[in-house]
C-alpha positions, -999 to 999 in steps of 0.1 A, spaced: -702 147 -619 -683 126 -601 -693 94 -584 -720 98 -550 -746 88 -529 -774 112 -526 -795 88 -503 -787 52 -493 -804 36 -528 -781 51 -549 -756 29 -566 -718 36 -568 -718 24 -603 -727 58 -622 -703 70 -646 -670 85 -637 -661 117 -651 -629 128 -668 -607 149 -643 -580 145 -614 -595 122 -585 -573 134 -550 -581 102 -532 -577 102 -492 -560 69 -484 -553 51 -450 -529 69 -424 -523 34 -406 -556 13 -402 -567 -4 -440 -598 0 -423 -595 43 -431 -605 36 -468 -640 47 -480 -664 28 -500 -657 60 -527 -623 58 -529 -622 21 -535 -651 25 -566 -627 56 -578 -595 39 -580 -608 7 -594 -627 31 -622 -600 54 -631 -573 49 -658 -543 54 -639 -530 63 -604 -508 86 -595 -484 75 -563 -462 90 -538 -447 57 -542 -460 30 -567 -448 6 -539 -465 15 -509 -495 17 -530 -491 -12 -548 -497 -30 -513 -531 -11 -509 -542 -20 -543 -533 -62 -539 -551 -60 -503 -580 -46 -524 -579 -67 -554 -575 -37 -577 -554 -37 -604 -542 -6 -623 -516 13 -641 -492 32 -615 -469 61 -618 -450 75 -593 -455 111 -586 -438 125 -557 -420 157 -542 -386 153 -568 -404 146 -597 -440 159 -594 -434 193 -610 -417 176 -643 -443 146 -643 -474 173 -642 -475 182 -678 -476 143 -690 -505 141 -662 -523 173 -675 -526 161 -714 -537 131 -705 -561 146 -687 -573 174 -715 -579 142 -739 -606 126 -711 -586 108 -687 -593 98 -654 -564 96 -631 -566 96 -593 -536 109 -571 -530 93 -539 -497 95 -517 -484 69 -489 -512 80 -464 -539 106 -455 -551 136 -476 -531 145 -511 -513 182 -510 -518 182 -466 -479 178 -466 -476 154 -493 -475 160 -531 -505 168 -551 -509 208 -548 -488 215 -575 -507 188 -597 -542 200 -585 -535 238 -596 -521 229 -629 -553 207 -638 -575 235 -627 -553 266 -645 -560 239 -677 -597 240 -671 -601 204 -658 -624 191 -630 -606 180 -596 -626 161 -577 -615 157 -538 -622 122 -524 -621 126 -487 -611 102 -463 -586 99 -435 -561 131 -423 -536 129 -395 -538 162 -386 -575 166 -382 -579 131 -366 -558 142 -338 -567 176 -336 -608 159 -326 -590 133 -298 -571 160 -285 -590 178 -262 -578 212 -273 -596 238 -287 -613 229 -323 -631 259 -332 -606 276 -345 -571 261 -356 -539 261 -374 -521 242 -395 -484 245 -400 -473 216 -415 -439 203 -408 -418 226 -389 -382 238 -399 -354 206 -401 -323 229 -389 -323 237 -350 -318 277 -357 -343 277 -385 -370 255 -362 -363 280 -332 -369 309 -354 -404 299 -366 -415 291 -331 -405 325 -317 -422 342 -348 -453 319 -338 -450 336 -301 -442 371 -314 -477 369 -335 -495 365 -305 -521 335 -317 -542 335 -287 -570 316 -290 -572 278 -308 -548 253 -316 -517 248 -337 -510 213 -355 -480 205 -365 -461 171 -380 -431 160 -366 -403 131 -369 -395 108 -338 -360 118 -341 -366 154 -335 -395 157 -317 -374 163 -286 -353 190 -295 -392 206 -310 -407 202 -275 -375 221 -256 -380 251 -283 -413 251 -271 -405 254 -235 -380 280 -238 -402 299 -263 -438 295 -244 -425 285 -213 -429 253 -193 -467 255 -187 -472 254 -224 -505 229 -229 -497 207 -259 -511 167 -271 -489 144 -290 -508 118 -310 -486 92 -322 -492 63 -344 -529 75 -351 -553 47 -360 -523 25 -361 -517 -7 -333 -498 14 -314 -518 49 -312 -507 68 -285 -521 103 -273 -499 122 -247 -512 153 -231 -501 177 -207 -477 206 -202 -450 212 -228 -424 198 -198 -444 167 -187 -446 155 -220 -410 160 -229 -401 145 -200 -421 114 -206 -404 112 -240 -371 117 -228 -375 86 -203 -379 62 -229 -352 40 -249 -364 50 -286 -394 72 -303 -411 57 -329 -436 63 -353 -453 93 -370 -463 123 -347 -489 149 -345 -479 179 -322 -508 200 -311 -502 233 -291 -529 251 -276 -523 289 -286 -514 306 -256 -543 331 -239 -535 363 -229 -545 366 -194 -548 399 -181 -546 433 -192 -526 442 -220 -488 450 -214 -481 485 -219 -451 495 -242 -430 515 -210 -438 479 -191 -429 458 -220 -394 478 -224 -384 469 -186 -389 430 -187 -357 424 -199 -347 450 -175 -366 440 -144 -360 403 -145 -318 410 -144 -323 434 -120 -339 406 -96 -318 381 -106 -286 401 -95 -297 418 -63 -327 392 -50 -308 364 -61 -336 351 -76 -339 327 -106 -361 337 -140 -390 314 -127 -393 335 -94 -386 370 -111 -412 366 -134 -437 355 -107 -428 386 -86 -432 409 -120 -463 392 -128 -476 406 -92 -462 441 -99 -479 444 -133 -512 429 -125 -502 403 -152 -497 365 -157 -463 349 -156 -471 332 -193 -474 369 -204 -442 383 -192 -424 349 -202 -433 354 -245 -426 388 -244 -392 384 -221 -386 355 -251 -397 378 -278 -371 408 -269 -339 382 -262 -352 374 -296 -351 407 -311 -318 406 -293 -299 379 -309 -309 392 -345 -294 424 -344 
């Protein structure tokens, strides 16, 4: 079994069995390390690392010294069969990436299932995770969530997976997300014209770092703030809070005439989209969030054809 505390006498010191360790690490503050991740990566053989360097700093600050090999998302596929005999003969080897949770958007899953397909024992070693850390300090929904990783690099391929998002209708929780500084703009107007400006999202910056910043408010507050300043830096959780249906449902002869309706107003009430949907949210007995999503979702349908 591996190394544990059942109650506060227990030592850390008993033995540490063969298998792949998948050791949390720190997602800023040195601080984030556990007492059990230390013992394991001072007891293994070897460590696997995202990047030998990056961990090579944590070890030093920790005084532990031990064999590392890098094992990261161009190599980690080639490098798995080297890792997996050593394992079948007894080894120990713990996988750790630059920060946070192995396989949560970092390598490792590819590595985990080939150990277990080969019989061997993977023991997680938790510890600090970007995405659950600001999912808690949000102040969004935590019952129920989703996480979605990184979205798409390429603006048509990113707007794509949003309006798929809207068009499966998650209505209740939160979606997480991680996103780069120099895109997290262009993410946050996709989510306006998607969801619409109302939109209730958190970004959680720099988490546990010096700098740890948590910005909440509607989709178009918080882009705005963003927008005002000189740079963006720093690594970035995105939370959205899954839109709620108000209402009653929309019926399918309604849902036809949004499109429909909205033109109509625009042309002969000179009204803008804002106002037309407020007026068709009247009509239908519905809310303006509604009509917005499923006036997004046929433009959508729309432009694919």
């Amino acid at each position: 079994m591996p190394p544990h505390l059942t109650d506060a006498s227990e030592p850390l010191t008993a033995p540490l069995a063969p298998g792949l360790y998948l050791v949390a690490t720190p997602i800023g503050n040195l601080g984030d390390i556990t007492l059990r991740a230390l013992d394991v990566l001072r007891r293994v053989d070897r460590i696997a690392c995202e990047d030998t360097r990056q961990t090579q700093k944590l070890l030093n600050h920790f005084g532990i010294s031990k064999p590392t090999e890098s094992c990261h998302e161009h190599n980690e596929r080639e490098r798995t069969a080297g890792f997996v005999e050593a394992l079948r003969a007894g080894g120990r080897i713990a996988l750790v990436t630059d920060a946070g949770m192995p396989g949560i958007s970092d390598p490792g899953t590819w590595l985990a299932a080939a150990a277990i397909e080969a019989g061997i024992s993977v023991f997680p070693i938790p510890g600090a995770n970007a995405a659950l850390s600001a999912l808690i300090a949000s102040g969004l929904p935590t019952s129920e969530f989703h996480f979605l990783g990184f979205l798409p690099e390429k603006a048509g391929a990113r707007r794509t997976r949003i309006e798929q998002l809207a068009a499966a209708g998650l209505e209740a929780g939160t979606l997480v997300f991680y996103e780069a500084p120099h895109r997290i703009l262009e993410t946050l107007a996709d989510l306006e014209a998607v969801f619409g400006p109302d939109l209730r999202i958190v970004i959680a910056r720099e988490l546990t770092k010096v700098h740890e910043e948590f910005l909440r408010g509607t989709v178009a507050d918080v882009r705005r703030e963003l927008a005002s300043r000189d740079r963006i830096r720093g690594e970035i959780t995105l939370l959205v809070q899954a839109p709620a249906e108000v209402g009653r449902p929309i019926q399918s002869k309604e849902s036809k005439n949004i499109a429909v309706r909205v033109a109509q107003l625009e042309a002969e009430a000179g009204m803008d989209e804002k106002e037309a949907l407020k007026r068709l949210a009247r009509e239908l007995g519905q809310s303006k969030s509604v009509l917005y999503r499923e006036l997004q979702r046929q433009r959508a349908r729309l432009r694919s054809r």
